[in-house]
C-alpha positions as CSV (number, residue, x, y, z in Angstrom):
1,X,-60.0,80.8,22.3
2,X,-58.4,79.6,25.5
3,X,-57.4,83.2,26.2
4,X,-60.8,84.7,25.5
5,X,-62.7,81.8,27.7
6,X,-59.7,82.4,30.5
7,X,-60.8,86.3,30.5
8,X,-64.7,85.7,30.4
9,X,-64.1,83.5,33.5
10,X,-63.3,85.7,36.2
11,X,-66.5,87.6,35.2
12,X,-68.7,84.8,34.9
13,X,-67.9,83.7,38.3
14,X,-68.1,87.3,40.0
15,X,-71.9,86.9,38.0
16,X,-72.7,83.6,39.4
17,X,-71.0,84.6,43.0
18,X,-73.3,87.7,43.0
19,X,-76.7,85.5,42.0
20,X,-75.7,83.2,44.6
21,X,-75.1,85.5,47.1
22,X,-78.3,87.3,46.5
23,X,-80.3,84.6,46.4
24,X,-78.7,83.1,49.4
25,X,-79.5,86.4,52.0
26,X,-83.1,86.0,50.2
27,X,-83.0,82.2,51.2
28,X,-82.1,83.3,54.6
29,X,-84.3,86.3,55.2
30,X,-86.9,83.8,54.4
């Protein structure tokens, strides 16, 4: 399980780094 939640990691930070991001430039374009 460890192994599975260590893979799943790395993609659900790019995923949250992404929606941040975005939301972010939005935030500041605004």
């Amino acid at each position: 399980v460890q192994n599975a939640l260590q893979a799943l990691l790395p993609q659900i930070r790019e995923e949250i780094r992404e929606e941040f991001r975005t939301g972010s430039g939005s935030l500041n374009a605004g």
